[in-house]
C-alpha positions in Angstrom: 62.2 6.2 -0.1 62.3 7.1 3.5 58.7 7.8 3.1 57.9 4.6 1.9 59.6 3.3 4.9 57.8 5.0 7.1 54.6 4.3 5.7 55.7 0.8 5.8 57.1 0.4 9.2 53.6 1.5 10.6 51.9 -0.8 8.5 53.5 -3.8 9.8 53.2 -2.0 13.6 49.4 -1.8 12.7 49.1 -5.2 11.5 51.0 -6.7 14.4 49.0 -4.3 16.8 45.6 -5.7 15.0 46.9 -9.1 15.2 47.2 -8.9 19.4 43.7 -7.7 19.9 42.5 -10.2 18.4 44.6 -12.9 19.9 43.2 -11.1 23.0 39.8 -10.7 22.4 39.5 -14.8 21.1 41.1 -15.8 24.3 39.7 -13.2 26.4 42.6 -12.0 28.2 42.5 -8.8 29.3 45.3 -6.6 28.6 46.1 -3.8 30.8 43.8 -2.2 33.5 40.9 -0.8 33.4 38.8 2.1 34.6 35.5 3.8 33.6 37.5 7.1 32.4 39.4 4.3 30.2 35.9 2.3 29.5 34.3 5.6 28.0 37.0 6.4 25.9 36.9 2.4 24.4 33.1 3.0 23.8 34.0 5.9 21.9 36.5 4.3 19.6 33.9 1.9 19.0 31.0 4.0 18.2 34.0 5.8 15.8 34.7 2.6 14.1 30.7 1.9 13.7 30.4 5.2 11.9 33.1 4.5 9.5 31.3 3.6 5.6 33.1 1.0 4.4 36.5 0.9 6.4 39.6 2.7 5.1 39.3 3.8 1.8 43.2 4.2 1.6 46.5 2.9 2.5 47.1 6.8 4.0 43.9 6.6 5.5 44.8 3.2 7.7 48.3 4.6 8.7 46.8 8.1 9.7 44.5 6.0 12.3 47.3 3.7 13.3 48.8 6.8 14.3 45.8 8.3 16.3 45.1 5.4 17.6 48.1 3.9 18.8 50.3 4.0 22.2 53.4 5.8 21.7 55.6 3.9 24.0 54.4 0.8 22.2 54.6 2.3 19.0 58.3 3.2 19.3 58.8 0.0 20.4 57.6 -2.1 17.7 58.9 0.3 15.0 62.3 -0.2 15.8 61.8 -3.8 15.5 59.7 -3.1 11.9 62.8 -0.5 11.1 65.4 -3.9 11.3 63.3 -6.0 8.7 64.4 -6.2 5.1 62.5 -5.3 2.1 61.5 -8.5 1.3 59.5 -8.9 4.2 58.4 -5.3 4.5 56.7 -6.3 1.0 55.4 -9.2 2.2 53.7 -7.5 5.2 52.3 -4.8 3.0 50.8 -7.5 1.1 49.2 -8.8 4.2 48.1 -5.5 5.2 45.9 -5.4 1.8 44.4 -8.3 2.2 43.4 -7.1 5.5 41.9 -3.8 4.6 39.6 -6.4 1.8 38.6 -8.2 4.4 37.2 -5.3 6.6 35.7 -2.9 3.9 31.9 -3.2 4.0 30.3 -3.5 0.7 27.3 -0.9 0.1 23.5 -1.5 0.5 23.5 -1.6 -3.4 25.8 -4.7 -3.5 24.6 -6.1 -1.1 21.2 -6.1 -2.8 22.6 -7.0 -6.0 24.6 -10.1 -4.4 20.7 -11.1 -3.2 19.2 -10.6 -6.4 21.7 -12.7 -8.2 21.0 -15.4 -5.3 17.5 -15.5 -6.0 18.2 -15.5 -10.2 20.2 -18.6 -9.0 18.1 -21.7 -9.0 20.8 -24.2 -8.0 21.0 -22.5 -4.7 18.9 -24.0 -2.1 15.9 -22.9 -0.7 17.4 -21.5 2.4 19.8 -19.2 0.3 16.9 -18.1 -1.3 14.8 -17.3 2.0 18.0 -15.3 3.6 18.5 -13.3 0.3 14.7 -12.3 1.0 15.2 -11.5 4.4 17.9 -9.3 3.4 15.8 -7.4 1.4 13.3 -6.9 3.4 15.5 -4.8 5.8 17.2 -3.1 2.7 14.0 -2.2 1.3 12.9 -0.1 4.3 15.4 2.7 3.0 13.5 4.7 -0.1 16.6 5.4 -1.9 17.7 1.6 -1.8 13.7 0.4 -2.6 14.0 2.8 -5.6 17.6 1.2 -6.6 16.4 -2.1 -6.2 14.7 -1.7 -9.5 17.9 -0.2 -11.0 19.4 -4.1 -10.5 16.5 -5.6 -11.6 15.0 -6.7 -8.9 11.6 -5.9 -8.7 11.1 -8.2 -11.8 12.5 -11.2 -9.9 10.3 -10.8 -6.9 7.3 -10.5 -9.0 8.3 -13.4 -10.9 8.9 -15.3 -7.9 5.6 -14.9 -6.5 4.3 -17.8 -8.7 7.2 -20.1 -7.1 6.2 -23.5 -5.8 7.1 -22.7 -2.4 4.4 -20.8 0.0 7.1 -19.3 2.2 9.0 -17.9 -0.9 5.6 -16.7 -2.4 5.1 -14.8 0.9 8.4 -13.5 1.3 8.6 -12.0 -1.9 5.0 -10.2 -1.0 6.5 -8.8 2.3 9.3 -7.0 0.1 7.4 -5.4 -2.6 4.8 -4.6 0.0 7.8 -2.9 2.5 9.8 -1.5 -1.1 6.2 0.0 -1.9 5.1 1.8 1.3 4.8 5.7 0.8 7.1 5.5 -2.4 5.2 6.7 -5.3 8.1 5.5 -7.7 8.4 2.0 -6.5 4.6 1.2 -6.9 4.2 2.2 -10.5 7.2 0.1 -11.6 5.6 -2.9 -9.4 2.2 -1.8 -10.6 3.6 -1.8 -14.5 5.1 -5.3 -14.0 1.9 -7.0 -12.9 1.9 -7.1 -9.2 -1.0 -6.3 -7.8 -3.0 -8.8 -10.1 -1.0 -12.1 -8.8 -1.2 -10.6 -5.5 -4.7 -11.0 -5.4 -4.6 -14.0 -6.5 -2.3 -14.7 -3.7 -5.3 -14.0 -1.1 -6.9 -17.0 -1.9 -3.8 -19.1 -0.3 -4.8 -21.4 2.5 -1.7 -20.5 4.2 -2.6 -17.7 6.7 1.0 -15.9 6.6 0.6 -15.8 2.4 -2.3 -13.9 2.4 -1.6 -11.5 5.2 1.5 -10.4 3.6 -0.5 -10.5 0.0 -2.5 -8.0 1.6 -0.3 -6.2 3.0 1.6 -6.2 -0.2 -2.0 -5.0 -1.9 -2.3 -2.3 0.4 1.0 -0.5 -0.2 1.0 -1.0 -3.6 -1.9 1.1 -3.7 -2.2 3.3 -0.9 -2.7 7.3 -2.0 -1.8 5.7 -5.4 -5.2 6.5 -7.9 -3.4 4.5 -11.0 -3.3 1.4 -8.5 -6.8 1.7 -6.9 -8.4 2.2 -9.9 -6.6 -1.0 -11.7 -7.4 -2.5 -7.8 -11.5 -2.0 -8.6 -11.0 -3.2 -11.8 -9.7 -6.9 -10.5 -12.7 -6.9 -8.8 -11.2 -5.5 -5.4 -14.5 -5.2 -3.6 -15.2 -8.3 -4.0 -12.1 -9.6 -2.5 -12.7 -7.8 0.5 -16.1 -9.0 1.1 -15.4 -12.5 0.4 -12.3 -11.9 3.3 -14.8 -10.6 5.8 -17.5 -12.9 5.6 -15.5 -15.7 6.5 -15.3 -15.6 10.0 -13.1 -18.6 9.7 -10.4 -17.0 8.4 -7.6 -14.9 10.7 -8.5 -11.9 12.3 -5.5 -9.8 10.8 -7.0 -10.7 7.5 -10.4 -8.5 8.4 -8.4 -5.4 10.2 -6.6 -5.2 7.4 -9.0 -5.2 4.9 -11.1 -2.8 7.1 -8.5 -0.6 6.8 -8.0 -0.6 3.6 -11.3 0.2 2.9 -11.5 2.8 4.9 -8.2 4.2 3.5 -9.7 4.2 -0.1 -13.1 6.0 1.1 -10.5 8.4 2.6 -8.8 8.9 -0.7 -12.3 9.6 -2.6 -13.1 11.8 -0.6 -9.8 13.7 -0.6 -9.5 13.5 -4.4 -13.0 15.3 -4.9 -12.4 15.8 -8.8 -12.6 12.0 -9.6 -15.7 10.3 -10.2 -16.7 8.1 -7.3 -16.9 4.4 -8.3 -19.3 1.5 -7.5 -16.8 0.1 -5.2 -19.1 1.6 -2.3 -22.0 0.4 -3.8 -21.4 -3.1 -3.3 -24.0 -4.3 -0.7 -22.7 -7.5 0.2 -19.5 -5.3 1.3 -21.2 -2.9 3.0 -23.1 -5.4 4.9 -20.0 -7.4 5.8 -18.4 -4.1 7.1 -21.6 -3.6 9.4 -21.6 -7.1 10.8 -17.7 -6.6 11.7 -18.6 -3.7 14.0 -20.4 -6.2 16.7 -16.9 -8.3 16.8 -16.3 -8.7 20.4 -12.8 -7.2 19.5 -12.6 -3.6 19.8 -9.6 -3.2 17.0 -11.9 -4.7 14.8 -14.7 -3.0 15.6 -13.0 0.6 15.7 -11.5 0.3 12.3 -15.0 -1.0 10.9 -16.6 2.5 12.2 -13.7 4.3 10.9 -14.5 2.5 7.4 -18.1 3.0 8.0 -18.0 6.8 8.4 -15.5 7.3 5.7 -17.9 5.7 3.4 -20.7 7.7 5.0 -19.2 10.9 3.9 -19.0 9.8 0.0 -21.6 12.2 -1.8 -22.9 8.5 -3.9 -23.1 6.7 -0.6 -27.2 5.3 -0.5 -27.7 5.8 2.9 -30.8 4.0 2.7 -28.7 1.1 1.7 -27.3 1.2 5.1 -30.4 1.1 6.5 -32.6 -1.6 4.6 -30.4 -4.0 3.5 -27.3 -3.4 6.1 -29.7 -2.4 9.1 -27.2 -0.3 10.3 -29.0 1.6 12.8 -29.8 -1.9 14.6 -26.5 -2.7 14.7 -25.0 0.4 16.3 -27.6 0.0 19.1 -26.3 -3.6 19.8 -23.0 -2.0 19.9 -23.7 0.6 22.0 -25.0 -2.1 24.6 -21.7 -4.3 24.2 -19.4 -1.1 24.9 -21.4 -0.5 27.6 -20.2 -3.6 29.4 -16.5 -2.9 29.1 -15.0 -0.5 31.3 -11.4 0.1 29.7 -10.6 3.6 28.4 -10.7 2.4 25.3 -14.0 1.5 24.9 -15.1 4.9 25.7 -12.8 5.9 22.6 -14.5 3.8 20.2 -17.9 4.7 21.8 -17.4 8.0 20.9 -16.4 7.2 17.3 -19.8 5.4 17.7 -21.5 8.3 18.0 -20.0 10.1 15.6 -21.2 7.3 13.1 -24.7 7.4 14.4 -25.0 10.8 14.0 -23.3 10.7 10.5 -25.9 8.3 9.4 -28.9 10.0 10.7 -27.8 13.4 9.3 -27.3 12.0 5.8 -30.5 9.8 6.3 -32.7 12.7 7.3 -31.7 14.9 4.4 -32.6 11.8 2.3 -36.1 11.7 3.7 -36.1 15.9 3.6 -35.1 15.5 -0.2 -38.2 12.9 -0.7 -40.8 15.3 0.9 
């Protein structure tokens, strides 16, 4: 009984302690004086009540850091007066003391993603409910363990359903989350892949909202990135085609064509590093090729580095028809104009993405020569 007491008697002093500061803080009196010997040691009471998960997980647990963190003097004080109460209102103060520690437990990343699934499952929510339960999951996402979880509570189906929704900015919301749940986690694109992703996805590029089909892509790209199930079922959609279509229209944004430069050069990269697998036709495409040659004389240096980089990955592919390059894409003419624009800029890196020039040049004139060697 005297135990109980005691455990009780600090509650209340905890409570009424809590119940100051933040009468104090709303206010914003300051109590007491202050030093920086005094400020250090507040900032590192704070830092040790940011690392706490989930706030107290007992009623123990709160009284042992009443008791570390409390002022004696005061402490004695206010225990004398808890010591005088009766046990009616000791109860009722224990009470309180429960509700509180509710209130300031945290819930986990899992129920917090569940709470945002079962927003989204809820249709008589608004739309701006909606949009926030995406935005939380976007920032929940970025943890594997949570992107692989996500699935657990069923929530990979309901973003992939929701990319057919009415509303553009839900559409490309939903994209940004599978494409964040799916970068660099194997696991989390073949249960996307499985449910049918990548096929509205692409179907999602052909938006004439800008934002929809730069996340799409995005989306696209992590769902298949060093992923051989996804870029095959990404050439069978008729990927290449996509791409080209993207960089031949010079009306459409800019972040469109880098990123679909560098996915193509990501997916040469992969054939070449998975040297067992039969090479496809994707490279073969002539109307891609060609569009990836033209990008190179953008007056934008991004644009034009990562359509060399996609250029001499696709260079290095054994089934690469050099000859292609230089007939039909007339590569050879356009690294010259190149050559002359990088000239005119004087930045460092320009001379970076001259050199990567060269190295293409040289590339094609290597693998052209043995072609003309080989037809002696």
């Amino acid at each position: 009984m005297a135990k109980f007491i005691l455990i009780a008697v600090f509650m209340v002093v905890l409570i009424t302690n809590f119940a100051s500061s933040e009468v104090a803080a709303s206010s914003g009196v300051v109590v007491g004086s202050s030093n920086p010997k005094e400020e250090g040691n507040k900032l590192a009471m704070v830092q040790e009540e940011e690392d706490m998960d989930g706030g107290f997980s007992s009623l123990d647990g709160m009284l042992q850091w009443a008791i570390g963190h409390s002022d004696p003097g005061v402490l004695k004080e206010r225990s004398e007066v808890a010591q005088r109460m009766s046990p009616e209102e000791l109860n009722k103060r224990q009470t309180e003391l429960k509700e509180l520690m509710e209130k300031l437990k945290m819930p986990s990343d899992a129920q917090l993603m569940l709470i945002a699934v079962n927003d989204l499952n809820n249709s008589s929510l608004p739309l701006e409910h909606h949009l926030r339960a995406l935005e939380e999951l976007l920032v929940l996402v970025e943890h594997i363990d949570n992107a692989i979880d996500l699935q657990k509570l069923g929530g990979f189906s309901v973003l992939v359903r929701i990319l057919n929704h009415s509303v553009p900015e839900i559409r490309t919301a939903a994209a940004w989350v599978l494409g964040k749940a799916s970068q660099n986690n194997p696991i989390v694109q073949k249960q996307v892949l499985e449910l049918g992703a990548l096929t509205m996805l692409m179907k999602m590029m052909k938006s004439h909202t800008t934002e929809e089909a730069v996340k799409a892509l995005f989306a696209i790209s992590a769902l298949i990135r060093n992923n051989v199930n996804g870029q095959s079922l990404f050439y069978q959609e008729a990927g290449d085609t996509m791409l080209q279509e993207v960089l031949s229209n010079s009306n459409l944004d800019i972040r469109l064509h880098k990123k679909s430069l560098f996915l193509i050069a990501d997916l040469a990269e992969s054939q070449l590093e998975n040297e067992n697998t039969a090479e496809v036709s994707f490279f073969s495409n002539r109307l891609l090729l060609k569009a990836i040659v033209d990008s190179m004389a953008s007056s934008d240096l991004d644009l034009t580095e990562k359509a060399l980089y996609a250029i001499k990955n696709i260079l290095l592919l054994r089934s690469t028809e050099v000859q292609l390059f230089k007939d039909f894409c007339k590569l050879n003419e356009v690294l010259e104009r190149t050559r002359q624009q990088l000239n005119d800029h004087r930045e460092e890196y320009a001379m970076d993405v001259e050199s990567l020039r060269k190295e293409v040049n040289l590339t094609f004139l290597q693998k052209l020569n043995k072609v003309t060697q080989a037809a002696l």
